[in-house]
N, C-alpha and C positions, 0 to 999 in steps of 0.2 A: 504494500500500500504506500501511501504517500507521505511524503517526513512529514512531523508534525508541524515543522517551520510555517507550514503554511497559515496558522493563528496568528503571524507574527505580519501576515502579508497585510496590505490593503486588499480590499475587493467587495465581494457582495457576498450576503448571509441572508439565511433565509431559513427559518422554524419553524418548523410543525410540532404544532404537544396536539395527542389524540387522549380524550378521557373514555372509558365506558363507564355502562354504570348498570342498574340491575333494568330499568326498561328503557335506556337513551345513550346517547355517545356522541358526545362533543369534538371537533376540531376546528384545530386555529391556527393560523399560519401569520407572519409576517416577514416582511423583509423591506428594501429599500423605498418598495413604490405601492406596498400594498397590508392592511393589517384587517382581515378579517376572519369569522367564522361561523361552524353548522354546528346545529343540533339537530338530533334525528329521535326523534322520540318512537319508538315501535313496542309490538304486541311479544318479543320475540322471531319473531316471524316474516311481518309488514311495516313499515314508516307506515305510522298513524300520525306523525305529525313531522313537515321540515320545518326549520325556522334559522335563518341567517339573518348574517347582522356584518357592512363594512365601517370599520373605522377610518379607514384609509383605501382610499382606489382613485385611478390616475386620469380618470375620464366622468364630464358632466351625467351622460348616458348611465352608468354601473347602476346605483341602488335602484335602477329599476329591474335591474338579473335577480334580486332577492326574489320577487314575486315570482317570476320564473323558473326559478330553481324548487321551490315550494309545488309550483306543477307539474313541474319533470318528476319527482322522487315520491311525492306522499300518494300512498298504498301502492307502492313500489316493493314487492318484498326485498330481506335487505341481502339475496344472496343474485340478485339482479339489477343492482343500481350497476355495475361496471357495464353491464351486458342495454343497459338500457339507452345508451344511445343521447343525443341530442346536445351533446359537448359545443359544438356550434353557436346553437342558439341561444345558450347559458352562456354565463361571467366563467371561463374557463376554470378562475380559481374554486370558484364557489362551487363548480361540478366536482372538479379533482376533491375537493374535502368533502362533498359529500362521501365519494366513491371509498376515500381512505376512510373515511367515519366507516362505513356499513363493513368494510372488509374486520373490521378489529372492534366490532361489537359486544363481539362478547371474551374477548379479552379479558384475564384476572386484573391487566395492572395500566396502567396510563405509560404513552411512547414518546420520547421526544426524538424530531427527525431533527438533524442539524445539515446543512447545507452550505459548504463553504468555496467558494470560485476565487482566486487570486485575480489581479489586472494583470493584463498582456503585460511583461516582459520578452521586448523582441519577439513580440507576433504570443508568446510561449503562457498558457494560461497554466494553473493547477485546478482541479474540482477536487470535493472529497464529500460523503457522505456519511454521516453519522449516527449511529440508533443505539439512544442511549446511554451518547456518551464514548462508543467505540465505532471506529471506522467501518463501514461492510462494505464502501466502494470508493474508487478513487480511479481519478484517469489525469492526463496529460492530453491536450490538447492544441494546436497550432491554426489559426484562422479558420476555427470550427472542425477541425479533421483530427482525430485521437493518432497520437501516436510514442501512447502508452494507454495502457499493455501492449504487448506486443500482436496478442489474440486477436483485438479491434483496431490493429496498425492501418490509416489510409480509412476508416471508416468515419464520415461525415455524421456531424449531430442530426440533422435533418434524414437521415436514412440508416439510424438506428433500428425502428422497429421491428424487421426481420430477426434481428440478433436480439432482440428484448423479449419476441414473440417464443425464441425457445428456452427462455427464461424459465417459464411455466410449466417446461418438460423435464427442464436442467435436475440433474440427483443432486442430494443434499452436499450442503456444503458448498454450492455452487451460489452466484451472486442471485438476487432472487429478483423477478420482474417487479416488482413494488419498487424497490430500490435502487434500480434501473431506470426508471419513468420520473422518479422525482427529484434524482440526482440529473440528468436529458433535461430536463423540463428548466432546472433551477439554475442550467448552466449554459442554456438557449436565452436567459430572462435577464443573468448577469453581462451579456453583452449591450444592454442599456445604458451602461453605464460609461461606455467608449462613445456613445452616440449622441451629437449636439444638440441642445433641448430644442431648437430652434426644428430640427429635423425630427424628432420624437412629437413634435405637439404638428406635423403637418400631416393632415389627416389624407391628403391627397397622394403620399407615401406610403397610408397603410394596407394592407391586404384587408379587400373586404371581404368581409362574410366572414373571420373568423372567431369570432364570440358577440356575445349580445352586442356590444356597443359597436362593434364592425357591421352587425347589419345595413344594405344599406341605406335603411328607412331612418335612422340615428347617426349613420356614421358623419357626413356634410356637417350636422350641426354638432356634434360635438365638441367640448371644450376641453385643456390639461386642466387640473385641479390638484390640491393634495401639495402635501408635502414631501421628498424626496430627502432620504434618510441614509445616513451614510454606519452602518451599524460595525465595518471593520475599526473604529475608531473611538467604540468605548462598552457601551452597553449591549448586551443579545438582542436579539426580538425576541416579541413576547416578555421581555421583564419587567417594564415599566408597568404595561396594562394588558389586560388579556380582552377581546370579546368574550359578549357574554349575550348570548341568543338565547 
């Protein structure tokens, strides 16, 4: 895995604490540009109730994905929210925590995910993943192309998921697709941070159709909003304040 030096680096950090409980299970994520989270309240069985909540998200459009996410998952049973589809049309974040919620439902003990991406030095990023508290992924990276390990050498973030898909067949011991998906995901998110705000807040540059606020019925009038947090430079996410849905 990767030296631990990389606490030491500048970059982007990004937390998930996931809670269960005897009929609901919470998660919450933060990081530079966004601090929200789910609760999933169910029967065992079903989400009888979703409920989200953003403290932070980086577009005028988002609190209206709460409502949304609420219709995508509730009487959702909870071992089909992955399989249920409509990531699109949802606040991408607010879908993935639901998905991690329903996965670890019924979990004896509460997970922190940690997610740490270094800044390019000379093109050369680090990622590493952590559950916690200890590493269970890490890679090297060069203008998006892994080249560490040596397994995923020449393999682009963007055309990971063939190799994440046999994740879910991989024998023990091996890296697991959860932590594959959120480490991809949290190390596609930390290139924001190389990116002039000036060109992040031009909606005419973004890909549409890829979460609620991308549609293009919202995307034209959307606005940047939110604060932009720089968390390699003191405190975690998630320590100050937690959502509370």
């Amino acid at each position: 895995m990767l030296p631990s030096s990389i606490d030491k680096l500048p970059g982007f950090r990004r937390r998930f604490i996931v809670t269960p409980g005897p009929d609901r299970v919470s998660s919450e994520v933060e990081d530079d540009y966004h601090c929200m989270g789910v609760t999933i309240h169910h029967d065992g069985k079903v989400a009888t109730k979703v409920a989200a909540v953003m403290q932070r998200a980086p577009w005028t459009p988002c609190p209206g994905a709460v409502a949304m996410l609420e219709q995508t998952f509730t009487g959702v049973p909870l071992d089909r929210f992955a399989a249920r589809g409509e990531k699109q049309a949802n606040c991408t974040h607010l879908h993935d925590l639901a998905v991690l919620a329903a996965a670890h439902a019924f979990d004896s003990d509460p997970h922190v995910y940690d997610i740490l991406v270094s800044d390019p030095v000379d093109g050369r990023r680090q990622a590493e993943l952590r559950r916690d508290g200890l590493t269970v992924l890490g890679w090297v990276h060069v203008g998006g192309r892994i080249v560490e390990p040596a397994e995923l050498a020449g393999v682009t973030l963007d055309k990971m998921r063939p190799w994440i898909d046999t994740l879910d067949r991989a024998r023990q011991g091996a890296p697991h697709a959860e932590h594959a998906r959120l480490l991809r995901w949290g190390t596609i998110l930390a290139g924001g941070r190389t990116i002039a705000w000036e060109k992040q807040s031009d909606t005419s540059r973004l890909p549409v159709g890829n979460c609620y606020t991308f549609q293009p019925q919202r995307l034209t009038a959307a606005k940047r909003i939110g604060v932009i947090r720089d968390f390699s430079q003191g405190i975690q996410p998630l320590e100050e304040h937690r959502p509370a849905p």
